[in-house]
N, C-alpha and C positions, 0 to 999 in steps of 0.2 A: 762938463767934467762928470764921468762915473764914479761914483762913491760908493762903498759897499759897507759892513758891517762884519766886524769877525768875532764871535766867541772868547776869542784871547783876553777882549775889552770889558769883559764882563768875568775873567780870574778862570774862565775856561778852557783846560790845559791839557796835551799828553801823559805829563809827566808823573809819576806814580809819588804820593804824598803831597802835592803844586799846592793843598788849601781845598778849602769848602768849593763843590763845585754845584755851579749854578743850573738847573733845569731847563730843556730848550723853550718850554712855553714862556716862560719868563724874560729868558735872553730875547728871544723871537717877538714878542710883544713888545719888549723898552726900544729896541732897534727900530720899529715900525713908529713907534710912538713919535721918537725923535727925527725923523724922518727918513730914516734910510730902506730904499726899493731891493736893495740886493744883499746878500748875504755867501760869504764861506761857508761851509757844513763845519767845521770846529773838526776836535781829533775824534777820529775813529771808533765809533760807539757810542758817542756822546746822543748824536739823531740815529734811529735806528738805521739798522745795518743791509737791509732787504730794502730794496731800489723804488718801490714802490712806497713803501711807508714812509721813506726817507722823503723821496718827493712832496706828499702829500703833507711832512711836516711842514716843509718851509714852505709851500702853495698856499698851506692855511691862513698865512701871514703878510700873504701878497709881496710877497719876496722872491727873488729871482737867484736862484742858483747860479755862483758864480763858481765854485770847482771847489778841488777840497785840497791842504796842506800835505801833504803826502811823506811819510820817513822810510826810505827804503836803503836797504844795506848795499852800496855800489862799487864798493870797492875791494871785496873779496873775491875773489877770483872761484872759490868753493859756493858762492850763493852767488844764485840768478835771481835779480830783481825782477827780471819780465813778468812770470806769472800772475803776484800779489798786481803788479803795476794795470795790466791787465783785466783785473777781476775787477780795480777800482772805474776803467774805463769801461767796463759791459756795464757794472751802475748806472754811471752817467748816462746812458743810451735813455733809461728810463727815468733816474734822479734828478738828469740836468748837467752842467757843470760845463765851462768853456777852459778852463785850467786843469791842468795837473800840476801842483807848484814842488817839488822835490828836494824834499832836504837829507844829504846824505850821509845818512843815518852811524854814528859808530859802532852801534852794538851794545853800546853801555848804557845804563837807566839814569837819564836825568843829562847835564847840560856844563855840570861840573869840571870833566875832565876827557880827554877822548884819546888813542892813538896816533902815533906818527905814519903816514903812507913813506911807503918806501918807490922805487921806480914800478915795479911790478903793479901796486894799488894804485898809483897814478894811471898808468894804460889802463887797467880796468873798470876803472872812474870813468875817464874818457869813453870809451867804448860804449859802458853801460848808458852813459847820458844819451849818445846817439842812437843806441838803439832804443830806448823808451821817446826817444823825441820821433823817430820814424814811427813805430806801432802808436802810439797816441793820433799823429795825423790821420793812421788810417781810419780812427772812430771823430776826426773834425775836432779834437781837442790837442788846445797848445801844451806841452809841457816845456815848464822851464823852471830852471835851479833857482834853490832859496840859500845862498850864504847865511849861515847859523852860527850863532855860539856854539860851540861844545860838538859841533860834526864836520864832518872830513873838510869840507870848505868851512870855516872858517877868518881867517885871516886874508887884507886885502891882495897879498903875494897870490895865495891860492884860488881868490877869487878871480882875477887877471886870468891865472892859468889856465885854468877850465876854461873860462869864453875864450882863449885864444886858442884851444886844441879841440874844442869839440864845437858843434853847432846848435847846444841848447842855447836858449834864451833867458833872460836874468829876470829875476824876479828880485826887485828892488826895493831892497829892504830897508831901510834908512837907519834904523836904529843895530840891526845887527851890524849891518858895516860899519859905522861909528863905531861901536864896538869892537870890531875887525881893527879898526885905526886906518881907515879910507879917509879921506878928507870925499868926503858924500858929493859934494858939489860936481866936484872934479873927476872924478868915475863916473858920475851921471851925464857930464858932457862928452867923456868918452866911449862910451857906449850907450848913450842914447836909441842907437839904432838897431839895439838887442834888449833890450826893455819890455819885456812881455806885459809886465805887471809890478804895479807899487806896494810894497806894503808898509803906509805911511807912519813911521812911531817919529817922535819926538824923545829925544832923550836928554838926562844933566850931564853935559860931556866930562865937569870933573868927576863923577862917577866911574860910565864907562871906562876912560884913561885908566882907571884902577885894574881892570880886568887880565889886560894881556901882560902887566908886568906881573900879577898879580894876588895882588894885597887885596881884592873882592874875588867871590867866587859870583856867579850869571846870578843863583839864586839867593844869595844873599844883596845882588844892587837889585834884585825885583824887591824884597821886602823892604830896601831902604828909600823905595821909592825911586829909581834909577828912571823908568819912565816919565813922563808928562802928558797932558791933554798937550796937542798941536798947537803950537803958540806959547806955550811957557817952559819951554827948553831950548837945545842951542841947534837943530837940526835949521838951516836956510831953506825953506822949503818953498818961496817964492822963486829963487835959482833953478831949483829945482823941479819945478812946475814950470817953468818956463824955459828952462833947456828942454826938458821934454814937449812942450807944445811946438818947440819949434824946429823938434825931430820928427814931425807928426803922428807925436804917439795919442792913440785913441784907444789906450785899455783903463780898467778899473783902476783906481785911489781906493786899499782895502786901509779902514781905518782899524789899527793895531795901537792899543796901550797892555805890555805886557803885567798884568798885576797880581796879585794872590789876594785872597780876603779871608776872614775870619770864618762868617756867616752868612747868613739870609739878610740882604741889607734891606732895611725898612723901608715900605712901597712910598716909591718917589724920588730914593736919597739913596748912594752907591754910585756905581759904575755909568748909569744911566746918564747922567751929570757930567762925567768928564766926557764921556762919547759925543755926547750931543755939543761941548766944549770944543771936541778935535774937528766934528762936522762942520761949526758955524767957522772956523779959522779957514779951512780949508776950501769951504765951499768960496769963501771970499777971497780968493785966490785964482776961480775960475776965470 
């Protein structure tokens, strides 16, 4: 089993306002400490931006670049995602990265609330996923969709959708789809065989449930603790490990606990602990 390491897990975030954010030597150290070989690069700016620096971040750590979280606006018909999509793939030439994982983007700051697509933003959605999944193969990197809170996909309807009209690959998110209101198990058996990539979260499902009728907004179940270290939430992730080993999938388990923090958590004690918590659960699953 691949196991990687994401920024998220350590309150490391896009979103403007997310909480105190953590500095990569830190993050990059605790990740290493606890045993993890591979790493996400986190959002956009966080490891410098120049392909060369950025490499030599995560190298210094003995980490293996595994691709980076990518939010591109795909469903407007007036914006072309190719170019941005693009500039992030000539990085990787030098930074690394076997993923481009795409979450489509609404336009809005933050996770809270998004647009309705109408038929038009649908085909264009569509479209756009094919064509960044074509130009990414030509630089040897897979891109595939990440089902998100608060962007165009969404909800498990819209998730079906997309794999059923376009030819990107799923990037299997366990806690956003919970989210979505998938029953995780059972989309993971079904589409096993489009599975690019996991991004393992564990979540408190009477939380989640709050969201799509809802009475939580995304960032208020992250501060109620909506998350969990793997193993003390409601996520079957033994099902789910094992419908996948025996689609024979052989991509990374990125360990994701969505979280915000205050501060600089005291050396030792913080995020470090719950990571190394989702590591030793899952690695015992292998």
């Amino acid at each position: 089993m691949k196991i990687a390491g994401a920024p998220i897990s350590w309150g490391v975030c896009e979103v403007p306002g997310w909480g105190y954010q953590m500095k990569p030597e830190r993050v990059l150290s605790e990740m290493r400490e606890i045993g993890l070989t591979a790493t996400e690069f986190g959002p956009q700016g966080w490891l410098p931006v120049e392909p060369e620096a950025r490499a030599q971040a995560v190298d210094g750590y003995g980490l293996k670049p595994v691709g980076s979280f990518f939010l591109a606006i795909m469903h407007d018909p007036e914006v072309d995602p190719l170019p941005a999509c693009e500039r992030e793939l000539e990085a990787f030439k030098v930074a690394g990265g076997e993923y481009l994982i795409l979450a489509a983007d609404s336009g809005r700051d933050g996770y809270d609330d998004r647009p309705v697509l109408d038929e038009e933003g649908w085909k264009t959605l569509f479209t756009n996923l094919d064509r960044i999944v074509e130009k990414a193969k030509e630089y040897g990197v897979t891109a595939c969709v990440h089902p998100h809170w608060g962007t165009m996909i969404q909800n498990v309807d819209e998730v079906e959708k997309v794999l059923d009209n376009s030819s990107v690959g799923l990037c299997l998110d366990t806690g956003h789809l919970a989210a979505g209101g998938a029953d995780v198990v059972e989309l993971t058996k079904k589409y096993a065989q489009r599975v690019s990539i996991v991004h393992a979260k564990d979540v408190h499902k009477d939380q989640t449930d709050k969201l799509l009728p809802g009475e939580l907004t995304w960032s208020e179940g992250v501060k109620a603790g909506m998350f969990a270290p793997i193993g003390d939430g409601d996520i079957d992730f033994k099902q789910i490990v094992g419908a996948l080993k025996e689609a024979g999938f052989d991509g990374y388990y990125v360990l994701e606990q969505d979280i915000m923090i205050d501060g600089e958590p005291a050396e030792g004690e913080g995020p470090k602990l719950m990571a190394k918590k989702s590591l030793d659960a899952l690695s015992a699953l292998a």
